[in-house]
C-alpha positions as CSV (number, residue, x, y, z in Angstrom):
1,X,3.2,160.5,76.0
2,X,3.8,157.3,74.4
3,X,3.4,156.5,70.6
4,X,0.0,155.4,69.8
5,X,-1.4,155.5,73.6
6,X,-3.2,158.6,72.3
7,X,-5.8,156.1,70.5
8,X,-5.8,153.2,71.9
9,X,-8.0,151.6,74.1
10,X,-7.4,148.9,76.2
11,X,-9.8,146.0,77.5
12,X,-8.8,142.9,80.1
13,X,-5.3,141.8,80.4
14,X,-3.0,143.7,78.4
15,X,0.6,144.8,78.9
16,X,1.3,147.7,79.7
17,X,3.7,149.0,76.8
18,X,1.0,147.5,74.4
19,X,-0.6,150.0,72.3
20,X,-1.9,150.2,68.3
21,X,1.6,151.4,67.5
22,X,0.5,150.9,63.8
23,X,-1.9,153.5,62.5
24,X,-3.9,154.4,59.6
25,X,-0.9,155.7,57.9
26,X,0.2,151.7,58.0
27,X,-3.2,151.3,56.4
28,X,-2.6,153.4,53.7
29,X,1.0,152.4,52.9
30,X,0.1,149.3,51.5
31,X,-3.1,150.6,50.1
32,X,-1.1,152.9,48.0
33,X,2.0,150.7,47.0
34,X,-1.4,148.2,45.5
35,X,-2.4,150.8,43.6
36,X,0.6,151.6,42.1
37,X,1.2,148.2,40.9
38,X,-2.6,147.5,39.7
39,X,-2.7,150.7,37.2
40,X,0.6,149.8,35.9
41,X,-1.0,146.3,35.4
42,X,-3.9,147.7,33.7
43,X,-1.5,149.2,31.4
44,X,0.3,146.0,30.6
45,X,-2.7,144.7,29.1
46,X,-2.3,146.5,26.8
47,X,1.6,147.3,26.1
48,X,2.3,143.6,26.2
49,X,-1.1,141.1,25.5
50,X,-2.1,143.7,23.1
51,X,-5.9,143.7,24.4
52,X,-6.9,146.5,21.9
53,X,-10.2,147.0,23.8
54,X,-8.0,148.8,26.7
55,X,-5.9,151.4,24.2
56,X,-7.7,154.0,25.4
57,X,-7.7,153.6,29.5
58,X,-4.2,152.4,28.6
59,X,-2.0,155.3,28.3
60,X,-4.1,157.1,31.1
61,X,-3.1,154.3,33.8
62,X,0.4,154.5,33.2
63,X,0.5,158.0,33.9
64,X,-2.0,157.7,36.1
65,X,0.7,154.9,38.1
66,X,3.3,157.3,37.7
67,X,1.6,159.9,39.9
68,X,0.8,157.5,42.8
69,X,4.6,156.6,42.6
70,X,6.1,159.1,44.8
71,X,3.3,158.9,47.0
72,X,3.4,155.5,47.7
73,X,6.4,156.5,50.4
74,X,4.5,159.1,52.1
75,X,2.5,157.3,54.4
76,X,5.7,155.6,56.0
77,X,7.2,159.2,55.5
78,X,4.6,160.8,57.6
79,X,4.0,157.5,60.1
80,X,8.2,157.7,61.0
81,X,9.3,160.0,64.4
82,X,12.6,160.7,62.6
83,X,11.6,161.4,59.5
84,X,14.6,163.0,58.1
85,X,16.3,159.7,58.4
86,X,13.9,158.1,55.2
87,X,16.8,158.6,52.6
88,X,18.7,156.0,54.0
89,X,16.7,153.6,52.8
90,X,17.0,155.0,49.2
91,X,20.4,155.2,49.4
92,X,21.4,152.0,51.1
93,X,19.6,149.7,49.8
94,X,20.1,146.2,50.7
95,X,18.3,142.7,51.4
96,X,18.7,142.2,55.2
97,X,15.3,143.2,55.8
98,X,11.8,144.0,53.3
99,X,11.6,147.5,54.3
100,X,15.8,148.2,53.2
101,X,15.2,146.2,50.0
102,X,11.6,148.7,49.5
103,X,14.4,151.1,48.4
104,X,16.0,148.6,45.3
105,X,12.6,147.8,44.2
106,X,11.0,151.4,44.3
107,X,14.1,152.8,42.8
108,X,14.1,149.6,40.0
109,X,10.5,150.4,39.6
110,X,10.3,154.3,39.0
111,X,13.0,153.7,36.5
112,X,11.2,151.2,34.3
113,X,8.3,153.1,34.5
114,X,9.8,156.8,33.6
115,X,11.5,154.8,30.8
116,X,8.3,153.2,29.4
117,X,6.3,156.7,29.6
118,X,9.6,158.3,27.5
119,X,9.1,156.3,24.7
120,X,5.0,156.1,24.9
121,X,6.0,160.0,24.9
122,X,8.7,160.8,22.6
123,X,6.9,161.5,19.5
124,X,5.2,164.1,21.4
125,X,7.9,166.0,23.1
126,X,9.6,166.3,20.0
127,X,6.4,167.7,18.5
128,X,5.5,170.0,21.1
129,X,8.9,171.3,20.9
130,X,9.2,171.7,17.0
131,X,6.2,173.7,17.2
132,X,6.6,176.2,20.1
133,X,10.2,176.5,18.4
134,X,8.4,177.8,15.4
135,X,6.0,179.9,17.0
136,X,6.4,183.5,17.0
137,X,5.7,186.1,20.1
138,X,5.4,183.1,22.5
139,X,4.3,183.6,26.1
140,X,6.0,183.1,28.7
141,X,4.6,179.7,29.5
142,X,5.0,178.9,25.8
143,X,8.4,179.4,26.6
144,X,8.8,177.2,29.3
145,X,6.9,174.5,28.4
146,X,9.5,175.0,24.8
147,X,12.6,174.6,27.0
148,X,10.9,171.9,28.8
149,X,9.4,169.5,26.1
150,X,13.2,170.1,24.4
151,X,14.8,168.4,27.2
152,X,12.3,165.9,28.0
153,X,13.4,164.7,24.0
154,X,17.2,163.8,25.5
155,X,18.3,164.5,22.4
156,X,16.4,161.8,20.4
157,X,14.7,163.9,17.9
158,X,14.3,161.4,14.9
159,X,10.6,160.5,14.9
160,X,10.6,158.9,11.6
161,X,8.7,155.0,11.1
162,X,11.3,153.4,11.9
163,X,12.3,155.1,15.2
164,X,8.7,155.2,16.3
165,X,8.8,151.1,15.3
166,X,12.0,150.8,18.0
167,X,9.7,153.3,20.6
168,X,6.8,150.8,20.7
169,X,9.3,147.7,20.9
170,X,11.0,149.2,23.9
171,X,7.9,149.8,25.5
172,X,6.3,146.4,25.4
173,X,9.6,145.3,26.8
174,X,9.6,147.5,29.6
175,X,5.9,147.0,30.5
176,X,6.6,143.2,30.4
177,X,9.9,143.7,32.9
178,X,7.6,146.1,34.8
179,X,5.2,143.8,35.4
180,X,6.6,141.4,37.8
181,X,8.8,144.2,39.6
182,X,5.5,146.0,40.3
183,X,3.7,142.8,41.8
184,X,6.8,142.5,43.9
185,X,6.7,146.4,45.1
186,X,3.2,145.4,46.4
187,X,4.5,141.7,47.4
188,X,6.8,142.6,49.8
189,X,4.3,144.4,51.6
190,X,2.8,141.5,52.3
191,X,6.0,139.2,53.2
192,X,6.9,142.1,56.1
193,X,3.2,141.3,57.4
194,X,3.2,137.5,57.0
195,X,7.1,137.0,58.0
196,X,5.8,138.3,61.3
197,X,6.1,134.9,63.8
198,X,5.1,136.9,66.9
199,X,1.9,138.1,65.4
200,X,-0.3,134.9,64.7
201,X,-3.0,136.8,62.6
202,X,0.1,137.6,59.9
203,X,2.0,134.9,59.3
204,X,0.9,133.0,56.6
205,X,2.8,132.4,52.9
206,X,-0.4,133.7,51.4
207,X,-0.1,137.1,53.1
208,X,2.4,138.1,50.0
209,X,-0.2,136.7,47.6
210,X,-3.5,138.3,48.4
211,X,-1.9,141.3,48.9
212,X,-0.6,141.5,45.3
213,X,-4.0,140.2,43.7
214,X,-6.0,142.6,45.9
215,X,-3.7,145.4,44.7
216,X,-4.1,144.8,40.7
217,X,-8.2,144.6,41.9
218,X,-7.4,148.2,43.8
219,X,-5.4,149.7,40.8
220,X,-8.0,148.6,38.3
221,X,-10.6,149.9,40.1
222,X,-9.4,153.5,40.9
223,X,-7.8,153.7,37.6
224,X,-11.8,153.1,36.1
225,X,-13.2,155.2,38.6
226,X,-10.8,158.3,37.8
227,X,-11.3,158.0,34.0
228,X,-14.8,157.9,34.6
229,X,-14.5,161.3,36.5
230,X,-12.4,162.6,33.6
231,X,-14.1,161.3,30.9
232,X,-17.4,163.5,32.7
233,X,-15.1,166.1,32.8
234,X,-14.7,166.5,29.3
235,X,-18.6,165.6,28.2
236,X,-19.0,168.7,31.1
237,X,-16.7,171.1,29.5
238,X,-17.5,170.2,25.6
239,X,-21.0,171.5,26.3
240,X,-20.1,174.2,28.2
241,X,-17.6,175.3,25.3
242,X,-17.4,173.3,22.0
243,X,-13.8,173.8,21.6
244,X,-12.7,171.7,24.6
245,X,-13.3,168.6,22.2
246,X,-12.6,169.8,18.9
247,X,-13.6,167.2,16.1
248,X,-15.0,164.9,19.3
249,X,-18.9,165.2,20.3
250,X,-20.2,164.6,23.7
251,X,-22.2,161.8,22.2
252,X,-18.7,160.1,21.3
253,X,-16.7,160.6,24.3
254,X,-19.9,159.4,26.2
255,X,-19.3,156.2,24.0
256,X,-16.1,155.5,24.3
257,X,-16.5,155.9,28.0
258,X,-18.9,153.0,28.3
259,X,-16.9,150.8,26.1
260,X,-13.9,150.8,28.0
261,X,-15.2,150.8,31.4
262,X,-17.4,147.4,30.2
263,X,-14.0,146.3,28.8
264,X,-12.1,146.6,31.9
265,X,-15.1,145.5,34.3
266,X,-14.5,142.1,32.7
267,X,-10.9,142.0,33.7
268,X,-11.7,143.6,37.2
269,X,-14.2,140.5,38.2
270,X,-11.1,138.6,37.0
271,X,-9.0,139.5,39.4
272,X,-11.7,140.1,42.1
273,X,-12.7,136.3,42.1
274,X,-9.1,135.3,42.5
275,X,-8.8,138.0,45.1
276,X,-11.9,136.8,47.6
277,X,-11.0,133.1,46.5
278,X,-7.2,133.7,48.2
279,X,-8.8,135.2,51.1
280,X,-11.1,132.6,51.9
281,X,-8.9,129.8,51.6
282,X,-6.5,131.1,54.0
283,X,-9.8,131.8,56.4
284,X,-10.5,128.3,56.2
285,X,-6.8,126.9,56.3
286,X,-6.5,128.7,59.3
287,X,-9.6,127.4,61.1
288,X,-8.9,123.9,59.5
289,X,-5.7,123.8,61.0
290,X,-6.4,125.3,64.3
291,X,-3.3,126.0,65.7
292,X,-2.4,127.4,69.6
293,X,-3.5,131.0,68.4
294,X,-7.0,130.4,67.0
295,X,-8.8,130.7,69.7
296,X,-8.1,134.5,70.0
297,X,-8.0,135.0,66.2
298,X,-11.7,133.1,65.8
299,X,-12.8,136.0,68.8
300,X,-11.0,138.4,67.0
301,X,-12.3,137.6,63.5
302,X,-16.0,136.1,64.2
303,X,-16.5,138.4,67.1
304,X,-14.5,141.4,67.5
305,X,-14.0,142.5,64.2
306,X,-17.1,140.3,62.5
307,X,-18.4,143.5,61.4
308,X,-15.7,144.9,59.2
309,X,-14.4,141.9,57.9
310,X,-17.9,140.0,56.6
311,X,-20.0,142.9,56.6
312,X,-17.8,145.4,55.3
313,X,-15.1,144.0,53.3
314,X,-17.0,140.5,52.0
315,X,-20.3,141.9,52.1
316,X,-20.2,145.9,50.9
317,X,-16.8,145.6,49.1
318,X,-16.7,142.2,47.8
319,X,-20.3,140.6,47.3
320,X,-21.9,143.9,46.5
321,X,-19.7,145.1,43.6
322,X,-19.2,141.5,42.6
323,X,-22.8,141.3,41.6
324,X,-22.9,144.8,40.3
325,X,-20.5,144.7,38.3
326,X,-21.7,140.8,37.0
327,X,-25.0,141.9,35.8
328,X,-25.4,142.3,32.2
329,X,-25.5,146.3,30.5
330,X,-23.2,147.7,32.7
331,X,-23.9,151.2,33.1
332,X,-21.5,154.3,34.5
333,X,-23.6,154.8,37.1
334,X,-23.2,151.1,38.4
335,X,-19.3,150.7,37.8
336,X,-18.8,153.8,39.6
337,X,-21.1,152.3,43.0
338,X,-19.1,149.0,42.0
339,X,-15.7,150.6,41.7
340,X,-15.6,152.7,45.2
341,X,-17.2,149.9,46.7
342,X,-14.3,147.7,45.6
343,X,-12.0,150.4,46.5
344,X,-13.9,150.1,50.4
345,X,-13.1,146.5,50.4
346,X,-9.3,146.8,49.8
347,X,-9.4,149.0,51.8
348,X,-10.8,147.2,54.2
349,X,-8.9,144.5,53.7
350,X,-5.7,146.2,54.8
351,X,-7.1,147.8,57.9
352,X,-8.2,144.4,58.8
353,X,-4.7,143.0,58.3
354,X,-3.0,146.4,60.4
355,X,-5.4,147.0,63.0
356,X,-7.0,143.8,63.5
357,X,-3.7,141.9,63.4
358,X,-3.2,144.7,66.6
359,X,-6.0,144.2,68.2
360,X,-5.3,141.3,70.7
361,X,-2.7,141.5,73.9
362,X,0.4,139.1,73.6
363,X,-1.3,137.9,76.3
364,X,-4.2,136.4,74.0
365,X,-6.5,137.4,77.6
366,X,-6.9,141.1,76.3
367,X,-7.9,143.1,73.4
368,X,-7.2,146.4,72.3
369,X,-9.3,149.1,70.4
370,X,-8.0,151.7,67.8
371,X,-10.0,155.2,67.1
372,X,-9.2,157.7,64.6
373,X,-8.1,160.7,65.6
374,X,-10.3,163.2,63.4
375,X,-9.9,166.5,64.7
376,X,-6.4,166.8,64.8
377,X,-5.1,168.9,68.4
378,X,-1.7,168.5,67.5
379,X,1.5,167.1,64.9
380,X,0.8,163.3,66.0
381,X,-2.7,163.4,65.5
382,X,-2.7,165.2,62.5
383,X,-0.1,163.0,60.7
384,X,-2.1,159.8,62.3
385,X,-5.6,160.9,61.9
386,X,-8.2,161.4,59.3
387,X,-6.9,164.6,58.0
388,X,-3.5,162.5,57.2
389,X,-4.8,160.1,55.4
390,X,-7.0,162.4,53.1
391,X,-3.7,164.1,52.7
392,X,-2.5,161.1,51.0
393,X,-5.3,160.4,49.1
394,X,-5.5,163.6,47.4
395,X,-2.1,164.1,46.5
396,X,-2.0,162.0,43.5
397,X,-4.5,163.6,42.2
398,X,-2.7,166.5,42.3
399,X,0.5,165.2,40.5
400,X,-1.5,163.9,37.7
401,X,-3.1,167.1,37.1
402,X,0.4,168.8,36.5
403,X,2.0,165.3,34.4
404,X,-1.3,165.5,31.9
405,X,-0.2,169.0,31.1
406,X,2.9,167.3,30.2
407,X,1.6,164.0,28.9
408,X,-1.5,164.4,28.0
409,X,-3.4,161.2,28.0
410,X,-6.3,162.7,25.9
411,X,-6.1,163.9,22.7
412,X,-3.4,162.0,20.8
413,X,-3.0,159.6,18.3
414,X,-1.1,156.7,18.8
415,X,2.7,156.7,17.2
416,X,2.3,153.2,15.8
């Protein structure tokens, strides 16, 4: 059976090696490369325009990006037929083509931000190590997190003023070099889409653009949503047992929580304004200009797929959240409807871009319909269907459960 035959339908004139050969696990490869770059951008804020007011989500989006790194890949990982053959672009990296110079920039990128989470870290590896060193009858855990917190020092075990002074200078630069690297992670997501000249729904220069803005919206918004599950976390277990906050009440966590997700809702509409505003001016550059293709791409976009573009992704995950969001007193109860609703809209966004920009023949006399596979009957359908993608979605989640028992982002003061 032919890649991607298994769901797609076809309707008129169509060829007949024409299928959605692109499938959610397309969709979710640049949805998870955007949020990569947006937490680290969160963090930034911070680490290099020194907005004070976002210290304390800060700390937790770094790690936070450092845990959707390696599962940015995955999708494409789980999308190839020959998967074993995904190292080569790691280890061959070159600029011929986006996708061979994905493995500079990811490599480039992972780097900067394993060495800005070192020294944002230092102080407490050292610390954890000194005293687990000093402990007596320790457990066996004890013991290995001991052996690992020593290595995780490299060696650098002078945590005196001036050290810490060099620590925090290091990492403003490498959040300031990180910056621009992590917008062109995302970017070039974009560029493969809009360099496309056979697919006239793609190519556009703003393609690289709006896929980078949308992806600092997308990063901002799960990195507020997940502290806000956290944050409940805490106020859950500090009643259950007082101890799980020592020297913090519920009442103060509950505070802090509401003052940095206002905070960060301010910077979120930011970037959701220049997000939508992007969008819609290429909209109306491309009916403006009209070219030989808009004919098919106005029935594509005002009929075909006028449901998940202006009601779904302007309406529910633009507008919505927009206005949520806007309104004064913002509660945790409305950023966390505003924040998955922005999260639907980006999403959105990039199914509209991957399946939409699939969805008419070469012909432009046919159209072509893609269904999620959800109960997986086999390998393809599993790796291309619902239960794939939730795969990817939860994985993070995962590797930032194990890196907080490593870095914790709760529950430390600040070296300088």
């Amino acid at each position: 059976m032919v890649h991607g035959e298994v769901w797609t339908i076809k309707e008129l004139f169509t060829y007949p090696n024409e299928y959605i050969y692109w499938s959610i696990q397309i969709v979710m490869y640049p949805f998870m490369t955007g949020l990569v770059a947006g937490a680290f951008v969160l963090s930034s804020l911070y680490h290099v325009f020194g907005i004070k007011q976002l210290k304390d989500i800060a700390r937790f989006s770094l790690v936070f990006s450092f845990a959707l790194l390696p599962c940015a890949p995955l999708p494409l990982l789980l999308h190839l037929q020959q998967p074993l053959r995904n190292m080569h672009v790691m280890m061959t990296p070159h600029f011929t083509s986006a996708i061979a110079a994905f493995g500079i920039v990811f490599v480039t990128y992972g780097a900067i931000v394993a060495a800005e989470l070192w020294f944002l870290y230092r102080k407490h590896f050292v610390e954890t190590a000194l005293a687990l060193k000093n402990k007596a009858n320790k457990t066996a855990y004890e013991t290995g997190m001991y052996h690992l917190n020593n290595l995780l020092t490299l060696g650098a075990h002078d945590i005196s003023e001036l050290a810490l002074h060099r620590d925090e200078k290091a990492i403003k630069i490498m959040a300031g070099i990180g910056i621009p690297v992590a917008c062109f992670l995302h970017g070039y997501a974009g560029f493969i889409f809009g360099s496309v000249k056979a697919n006239a729904l793609w190519m556009t220069p703003l393609m690289p653009v709006i896929f980078i803005m949308s992806a600092v919206v997308s990063g901002i918004a799960l990195c507020m949503i997940t502290y806000i599950i956290t944050m409940e976390g805490r106020k859950f277990l500090a009643k259950r047992k007082a101890a799980a906050c020592p020297g913090e009440s519920c009442a103060d966590i509950e505070s802090v929580e509401l003052n940095v997700i206002q905070m960060t809702a301010k910077y979120l509409l930011g970037f959701l304004v220049a997000a939508i505003t992007l969008e819609l001016l290429d909209l109306i550059f491309r009916g403006y200009t009209a070219v030989k293709s808009w004919d098919m791409l106005r029935r594509v976009i005002y009929g075909k797929d006028f449901y998940n573009i202006f009601v779904v992704q302007y309406g529910l995950g633009n507008l919505v959240p927009f206005i949520l969001l806007l309104i004064p007193g913002l509660t945790i109860r409305r950023a966390v409807v505003g924040t998955l609703l922005v999260l639907l809209g980006v999403f959105m966004m990039r199914w509209n871009v991957v399946i939409g920009g699939q969805a008419f023949s070469l012909t432009f006399a046919g159209f072509m319909h893609y269904h999620l596979p959800i109960i997986p009957h086999d390998m393809e359908t599993f790796r291309e269907g619902l239960f794939g993608a939730l795969f990817i979605v939860t994985s993070p989640y995962v590797l930032f459960f194990i890196l907080n028992k490593i870095m914790p982002v709760f529950g430390m003061k600040e070296s300088h």
